[in-house]
C-alpha positions in Angstrom: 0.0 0.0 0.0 1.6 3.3 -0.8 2.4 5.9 1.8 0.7 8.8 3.0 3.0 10.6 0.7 2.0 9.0 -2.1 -1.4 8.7 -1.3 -1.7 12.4 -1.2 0.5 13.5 -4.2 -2.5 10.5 -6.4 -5.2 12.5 -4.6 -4.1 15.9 -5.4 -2.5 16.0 -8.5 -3.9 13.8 -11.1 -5.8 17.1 -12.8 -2.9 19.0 -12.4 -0.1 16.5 -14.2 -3.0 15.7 -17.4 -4.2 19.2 -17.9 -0.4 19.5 -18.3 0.5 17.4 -20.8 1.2 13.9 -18.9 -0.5 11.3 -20.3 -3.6 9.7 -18.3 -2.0 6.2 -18.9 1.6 7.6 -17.8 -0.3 8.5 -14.6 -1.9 5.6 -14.0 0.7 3.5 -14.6 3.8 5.2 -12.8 1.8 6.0 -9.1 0.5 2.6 -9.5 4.0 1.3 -9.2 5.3 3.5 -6.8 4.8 2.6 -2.3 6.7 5.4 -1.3 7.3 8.6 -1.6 11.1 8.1 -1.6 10.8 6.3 -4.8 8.6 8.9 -6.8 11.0 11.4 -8.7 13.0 7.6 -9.8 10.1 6.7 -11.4 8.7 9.5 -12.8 12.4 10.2 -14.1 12.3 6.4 -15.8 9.1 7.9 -17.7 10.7 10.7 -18.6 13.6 9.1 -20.1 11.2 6.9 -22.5 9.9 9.8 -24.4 12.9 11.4 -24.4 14.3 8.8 -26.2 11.0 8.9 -28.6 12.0 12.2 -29.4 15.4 12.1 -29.7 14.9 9.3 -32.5 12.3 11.2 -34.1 14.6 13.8 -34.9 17.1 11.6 -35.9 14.7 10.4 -38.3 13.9 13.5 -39.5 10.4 14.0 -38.0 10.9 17.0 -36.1 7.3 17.7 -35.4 6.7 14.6 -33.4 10.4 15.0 -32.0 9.3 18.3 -30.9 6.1 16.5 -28.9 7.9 14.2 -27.6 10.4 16.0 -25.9 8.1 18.4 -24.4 6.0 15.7 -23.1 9.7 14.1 -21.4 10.0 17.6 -19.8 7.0 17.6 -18.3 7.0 14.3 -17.2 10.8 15.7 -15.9 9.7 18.3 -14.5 6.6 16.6 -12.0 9.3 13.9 -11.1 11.2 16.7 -8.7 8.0 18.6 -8.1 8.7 19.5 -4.5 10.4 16.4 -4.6 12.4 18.2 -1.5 13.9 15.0 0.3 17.1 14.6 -2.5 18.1 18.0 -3.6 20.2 16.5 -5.6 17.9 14.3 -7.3 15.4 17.3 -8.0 18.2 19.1 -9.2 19.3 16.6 -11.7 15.6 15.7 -12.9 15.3 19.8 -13.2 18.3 20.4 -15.3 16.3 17.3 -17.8 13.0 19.1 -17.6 14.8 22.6 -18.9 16.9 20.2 -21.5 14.3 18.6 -23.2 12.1 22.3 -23.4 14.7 23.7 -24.5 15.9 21.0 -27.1 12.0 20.8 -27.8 11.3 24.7 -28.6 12.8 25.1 -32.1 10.8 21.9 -33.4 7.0 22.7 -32.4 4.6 24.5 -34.1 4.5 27.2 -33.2 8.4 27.3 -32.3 9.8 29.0 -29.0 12.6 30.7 -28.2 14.7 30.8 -25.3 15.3 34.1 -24.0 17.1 35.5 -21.1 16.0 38.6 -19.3 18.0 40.8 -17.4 17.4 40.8 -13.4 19.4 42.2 -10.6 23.0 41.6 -12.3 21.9 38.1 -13.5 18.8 36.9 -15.7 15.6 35.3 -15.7 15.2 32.4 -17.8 11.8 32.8 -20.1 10.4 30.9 -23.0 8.9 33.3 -25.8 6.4 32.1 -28.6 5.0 34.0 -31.4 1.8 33.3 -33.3 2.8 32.2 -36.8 2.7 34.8 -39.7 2.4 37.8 -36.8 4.6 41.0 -37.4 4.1 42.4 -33.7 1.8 40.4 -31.7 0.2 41.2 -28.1 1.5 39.4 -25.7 0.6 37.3 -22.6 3.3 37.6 -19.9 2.8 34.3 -18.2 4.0 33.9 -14.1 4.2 30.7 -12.7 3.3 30.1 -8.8 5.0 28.8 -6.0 6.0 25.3 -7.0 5.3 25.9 -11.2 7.8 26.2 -13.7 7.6 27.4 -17.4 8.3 23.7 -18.3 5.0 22.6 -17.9 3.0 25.8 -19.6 2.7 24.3 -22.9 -0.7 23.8 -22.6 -1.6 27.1 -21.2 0.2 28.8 -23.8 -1.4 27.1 -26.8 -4.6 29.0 -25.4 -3.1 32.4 -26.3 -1.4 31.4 -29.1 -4.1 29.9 -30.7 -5.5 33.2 -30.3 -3.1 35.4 -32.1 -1.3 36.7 -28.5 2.6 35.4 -28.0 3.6 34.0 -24.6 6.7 35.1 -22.8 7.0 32.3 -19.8 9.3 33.0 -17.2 10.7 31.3 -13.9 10.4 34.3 -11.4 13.0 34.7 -8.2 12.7 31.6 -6.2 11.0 29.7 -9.4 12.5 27.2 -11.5 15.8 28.3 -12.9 15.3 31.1 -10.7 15.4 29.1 -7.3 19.4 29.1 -7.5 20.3 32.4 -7.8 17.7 35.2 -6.3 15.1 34.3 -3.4 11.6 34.1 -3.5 10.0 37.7 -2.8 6.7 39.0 -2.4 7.1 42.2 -4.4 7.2 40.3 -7.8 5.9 43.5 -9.6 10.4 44.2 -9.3 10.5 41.2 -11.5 7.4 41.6 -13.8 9.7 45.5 -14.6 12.7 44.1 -15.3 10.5 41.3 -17.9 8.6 44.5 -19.2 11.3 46.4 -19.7 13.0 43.3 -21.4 9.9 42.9 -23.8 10.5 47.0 -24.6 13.4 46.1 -25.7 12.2 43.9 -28.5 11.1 45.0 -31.7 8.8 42.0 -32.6 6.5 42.3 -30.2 3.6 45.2 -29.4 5.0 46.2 -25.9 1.7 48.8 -25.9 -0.5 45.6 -25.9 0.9 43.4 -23.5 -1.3 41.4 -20.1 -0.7 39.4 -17.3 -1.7 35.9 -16.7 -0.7 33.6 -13.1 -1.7 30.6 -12.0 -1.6 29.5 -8.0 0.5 32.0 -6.1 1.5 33.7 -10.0 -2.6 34.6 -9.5 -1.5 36.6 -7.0 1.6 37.5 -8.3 -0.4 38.5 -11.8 -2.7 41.3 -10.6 -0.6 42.5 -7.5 1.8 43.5 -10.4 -0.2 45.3 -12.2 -2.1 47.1 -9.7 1.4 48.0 -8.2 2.4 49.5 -11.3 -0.5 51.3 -12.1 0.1 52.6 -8.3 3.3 53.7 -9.4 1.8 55.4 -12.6 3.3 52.6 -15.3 0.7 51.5 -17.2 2.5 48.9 -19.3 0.5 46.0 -18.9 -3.0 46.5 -19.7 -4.5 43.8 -17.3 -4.2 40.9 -15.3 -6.4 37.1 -15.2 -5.3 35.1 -12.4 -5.8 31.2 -11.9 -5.8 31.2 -8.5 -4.3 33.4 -5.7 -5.1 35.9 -3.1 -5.9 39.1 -4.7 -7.6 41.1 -1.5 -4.8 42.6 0.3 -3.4 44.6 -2.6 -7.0 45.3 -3.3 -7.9 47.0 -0.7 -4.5 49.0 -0.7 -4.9 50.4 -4.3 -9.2 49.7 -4.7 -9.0 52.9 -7.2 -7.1 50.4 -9.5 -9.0 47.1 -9.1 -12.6 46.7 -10.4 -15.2 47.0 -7.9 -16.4 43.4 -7.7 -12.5 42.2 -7.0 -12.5 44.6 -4.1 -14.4 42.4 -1.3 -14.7 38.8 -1.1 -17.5 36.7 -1.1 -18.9 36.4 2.7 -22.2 34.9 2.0 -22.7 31.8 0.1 -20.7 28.6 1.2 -18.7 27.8 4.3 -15.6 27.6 2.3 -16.4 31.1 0.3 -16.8 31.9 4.2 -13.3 30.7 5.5 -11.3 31.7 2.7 -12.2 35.2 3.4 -11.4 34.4 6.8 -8.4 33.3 5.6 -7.6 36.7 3.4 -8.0 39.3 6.9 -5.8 36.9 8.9 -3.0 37.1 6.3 -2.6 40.5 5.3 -0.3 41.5 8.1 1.7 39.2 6.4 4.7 40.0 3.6 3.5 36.7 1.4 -0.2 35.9 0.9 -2.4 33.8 2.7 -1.8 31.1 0.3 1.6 30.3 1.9 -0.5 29.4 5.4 -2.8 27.6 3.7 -1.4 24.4 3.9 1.1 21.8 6.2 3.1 24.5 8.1 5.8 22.9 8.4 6.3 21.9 4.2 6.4 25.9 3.9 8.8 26.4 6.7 11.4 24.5 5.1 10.2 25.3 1.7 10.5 29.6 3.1 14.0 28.4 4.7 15.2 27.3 1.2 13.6 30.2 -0.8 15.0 32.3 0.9 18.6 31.4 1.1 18.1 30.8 -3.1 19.9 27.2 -2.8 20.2 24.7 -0.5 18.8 21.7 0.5 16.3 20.6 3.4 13.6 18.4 4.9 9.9 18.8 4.4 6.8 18.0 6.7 3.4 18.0 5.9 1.0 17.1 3.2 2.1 17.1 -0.5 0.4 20.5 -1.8 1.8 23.1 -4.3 1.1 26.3 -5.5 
């Protein structure tokens, strides 16, 4: 019988990995093989490494297309192996470093291609992926934050939305995200982040910086609109709006409600007992740097989770149930 562990990341997470781009079967076939949680980033990693090697004959062969699915479907599969996999850094590191290897190997090949792009941060860079809708000269553009555990890795299906749509996708791993756990800390004021990407996309020719919006998902839904409301607060008005999957969006709210639509501004206190406690919820953290999303769960995953953040590297030992943002 698999461990509480286990049991918890099946329960949890099964949405999550196929809305992603992990096969249903891949699912069920790898958690049904794994008891504990000691062994999950092996065998997610083992998965991984067979559609890596479906890609990388495909583009031997000269089918780049299919290479190109492949190989994104290995980094996701990658990246989920390690997702806060937090009991071998090592092992997360090394099933990271795959996850960004097969994107990367990946973009050029799929339709429609992406680019690898580094953006300028704080005397180092953030590491973003940038599509562009085919046959468009300067296109809009969705600038895409991930949350607390999400990576740009596993935003191809999320992207295809936009693009589909005629709006690019620039994709980035924030401080304390992804690429960007080793090098900054995770910090609260991501609209210092969201500049430096904005000023990054100003610096582009191909792309409409006068048409440009904000789209999170978890925590990045509270990164998202606490960006731009900051900078509309600060009188830049480079990003013309914010949709947020998720997040905590009150606290900024009511500290800037001239720049928030009014139904945004209060949260729902009738209605269900959850619609009930989450507001709850909301007041209790705003004396807080971080939103209330960080409390939401096992307090001691996010104390060692906040102990790593913030030092940017490092390894350490979790508690608590298997939840992400």
């Amino acid at each position: 019988m698999p461990d509480a562990r286990v049991q918890s990341a099946i329960a949890h997470w099964a949405p999550r990995f196929v809305s992603n781009g992990v096969p249903l079967t891949d699912f069920e076939e790898v958690t049904a093989g794994v008891e504990r949680w000691e062994d999950w980033c092996r065998a997610w990693s083992a998965r991984a490494a067979v559609h890596e090697e479906l890609g990388r004959k495909a583009l031997a062969d000269g089918y780049k297309l299919s290479a190109g699915e492949h190989l994104t479907r290995a980094a996701v599969c990658y990246h989920f192996s390690k997702f806060v996999f937090v009991i071998d850094y090592e092992q997360m590191k090394a099933a990271h470093r795959k996850a960004v290897e097969c994107r990367n190997l990946a973009l050029p090949l799929i339709n429609p291609p992406g680019e690898r792009v580094l953006i300028p941060y704080e005397g180092k860079h953030l590491a973003g992926i940038l599509r562009k809708p085919a046959g468009a000269a300067r296109p809009p553009l969705v600038v895409m934050c991930m949350g607390l555990d999400s990576t740009k890795e596993e935003m191809d299906t999320n992207e295809s939305v936009f693009l589909a749509r005629g709006m690019a996708t620039l994709t980035f791993d924030g401080p304390g995200q992804g690429e960007g756990e080793y090098d900054f800390a995770i910090r609260g004021d991501y609209e210092v982040a969201v500049k430096a990407v904005l000023d990054y996309v100003g610096s582009r020719g191909d792309l409409d910086a006068a048409r440009v919006g904000l789209w999170g998902v978890s925590l990045g839904g509270y990164y998202a609109p606490r960006s731009r409301i900051r900078q509309a607060h600060q009188g830049l008005h480079r990003a013309l709006g914010a949709v947020r999957m998720g997040g905590i969006l009150r606290p900024v709210a009511r500290a800037h409600p001239q720049h928030v639509p009014g139904p945004l501004q209060e949260p729902d206190r009738g209605g269900s007992a959850r619609a009930r406690r989450d507001a709850d919820l909301e007041e209790r953290g705003e004396e807080h740097h971080l939103p209330a999303v960080h409390r939401r769960r096992q307090a001691g995953r996010h104390r060692a989770l906040a102990g790593r953040r913030a030092a940017g590297r490092g390894g350490f030992r979790p508690g608590g149930a298997l939840l992400s943002g």
